[in-house]
C-alpha positions, 0 to 999 in steps of 0.5 A, spaced: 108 545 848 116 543 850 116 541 842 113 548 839 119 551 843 124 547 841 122 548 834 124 556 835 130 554 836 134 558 831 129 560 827 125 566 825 119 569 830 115 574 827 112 579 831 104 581 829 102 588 832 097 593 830 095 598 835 088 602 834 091 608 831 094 603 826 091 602 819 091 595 820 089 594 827 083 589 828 085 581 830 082 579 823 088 582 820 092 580 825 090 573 824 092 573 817 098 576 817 101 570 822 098 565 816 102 569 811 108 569 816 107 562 817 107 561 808 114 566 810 118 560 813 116 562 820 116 559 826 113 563 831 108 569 833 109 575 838 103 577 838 098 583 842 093 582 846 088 576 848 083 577 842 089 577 837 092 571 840 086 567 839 084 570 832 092 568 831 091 561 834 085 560 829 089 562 823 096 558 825 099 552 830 105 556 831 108 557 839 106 564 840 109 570 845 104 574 848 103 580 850 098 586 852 101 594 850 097 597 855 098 604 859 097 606 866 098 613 869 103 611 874 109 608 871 112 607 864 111 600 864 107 598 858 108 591 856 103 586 860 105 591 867 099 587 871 097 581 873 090 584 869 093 583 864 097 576 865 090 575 866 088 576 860 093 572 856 092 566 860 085 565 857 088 565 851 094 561 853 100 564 850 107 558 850 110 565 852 108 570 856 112 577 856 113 583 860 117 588 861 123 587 866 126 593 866 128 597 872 122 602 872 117 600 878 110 597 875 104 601 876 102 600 883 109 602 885 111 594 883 117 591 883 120 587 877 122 581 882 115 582 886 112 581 881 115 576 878 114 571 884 107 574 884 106 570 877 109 565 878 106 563 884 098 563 880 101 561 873 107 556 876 108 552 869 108 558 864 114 561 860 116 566 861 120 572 857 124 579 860 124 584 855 130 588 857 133 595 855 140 594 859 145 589 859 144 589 867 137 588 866 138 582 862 143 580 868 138 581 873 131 578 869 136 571 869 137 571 876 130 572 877 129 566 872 126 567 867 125 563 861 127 568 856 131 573 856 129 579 851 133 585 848 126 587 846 126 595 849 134 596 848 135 604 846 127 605 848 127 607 856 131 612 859 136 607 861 138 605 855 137 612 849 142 612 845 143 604 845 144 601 838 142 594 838 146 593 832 153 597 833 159 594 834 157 588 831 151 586 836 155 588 842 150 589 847 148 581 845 154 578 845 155 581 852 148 579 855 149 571 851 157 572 855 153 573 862 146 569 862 144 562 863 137 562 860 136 563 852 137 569 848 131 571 844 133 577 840 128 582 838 128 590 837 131 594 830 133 587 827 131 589 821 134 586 815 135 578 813 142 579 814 142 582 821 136 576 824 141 571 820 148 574 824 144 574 831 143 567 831 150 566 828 152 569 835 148 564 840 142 567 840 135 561 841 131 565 836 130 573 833 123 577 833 123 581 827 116 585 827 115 592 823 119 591 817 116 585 816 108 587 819 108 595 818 107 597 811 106 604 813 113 603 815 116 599 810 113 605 806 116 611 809 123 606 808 122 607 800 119 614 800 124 617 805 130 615 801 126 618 794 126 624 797 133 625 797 132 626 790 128 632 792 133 634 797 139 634 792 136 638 787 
């Protein structure tokens, strides 16, 4: 396992996810799209919920970091909020696990550092990744120590609105890589080859780059939205 991370290192992770009010959600799919990343050059999958990790691991023999997107009435927490779904993952035995770790209480009323402790005291050898939103949270998650620090949620909590991961040339990155001892994935809004190959020029181990990649209704809306202006010249 040690060698399958290793060789993430500065290279392209490829995130898979389709959710059920996705057109490409089935694990099937899922799996083809981690073989098609593989033929791309990449070296890794994110990858949501256990049946798509297994479909996934059947398709590639790449490391994969999973997660479970899943919404509890009580908190805003949704990437693998509970041990119910680090559970779930461990069946699979993803090389990575990622949670959410920013400062909002988990469902239940959990906080990160509790829950942290509560993970690593039933699965103590599992990798671990914090998605992150603020420089602080990222600070806070490498004192805690996890394995991975994650930009995932930068500009998607109430924390962090208005936060681009790409201004000032990745400054929010350049911070975090400044004040952390544990590897840098980059991840969220890195959506050009020219952005993914910058992030790693600055330090980072590795890049998640998913829906401009895996989303065709997004990558579609990118050429439609720009034709458009056509009409709205006209």
């Amino acid at each position: 396992m040690e060698h399958n991370i290793e060789n993430l290192r500065g290279r392209l992770i490829v995130s898979c996810q389709a959710l059920p009010d996705e057109p490409l959600h089935s694990s099937l799919i899922m799996g083809r799209m981690a073989r098609a990343a593989e033929e791309g050059g990449a070296k890794g999958i994110r990858a949501n919920t256990k049946e798509d990790i297994e479909e996934i691991k059947k398709n590639v023999g790449l490391p994969v970091i999973g997660i479970v997107k899943r919404d509890y009435d009580d908190s805003p927490v949704y990437i693998t909020p509970t041990m119910k779904e680090i559970d779930e993952l461990m069946e699979v035995k993803p090389e990575i696990i990622a949670v959410d770790a920013t400062e909002a209480l988990r469902p239940g009323g959990l906080a990160l550092d509790v829950f942290y402790r509560d993970i690593r005291h039933k699965y103590p050898a599992q990798l671990l990744m914090a998605d992150c939103s603020t420089i602080e949270e990222a600070c806070y998650a490498d004192e805690l120590g996890f394995d991975f620090i994650g930009t995932t949620l930068v500009g998607y909590t109430s924390q962090s609105k208005g936060d681009e991961i790409a201004k000032n040339d990745f400054e929010i990155i350049r911070t975090i890589l400044e004040k952390v001892r544990h590897p840098v994935i980059a991840e969220g809004n890195i959506n050009t080859p020219a952005k993914a190959r910058r992030v790693l020029e600055l330090g980072c181990f590795s890049v998640v780059v998913g829906s401009i990649i895996t989303r065709p209704q997004i990558i579609t809306r990118t050429f439609t939205e720009e034709i458009e202006k056509l009409t709205n010249l006209s």
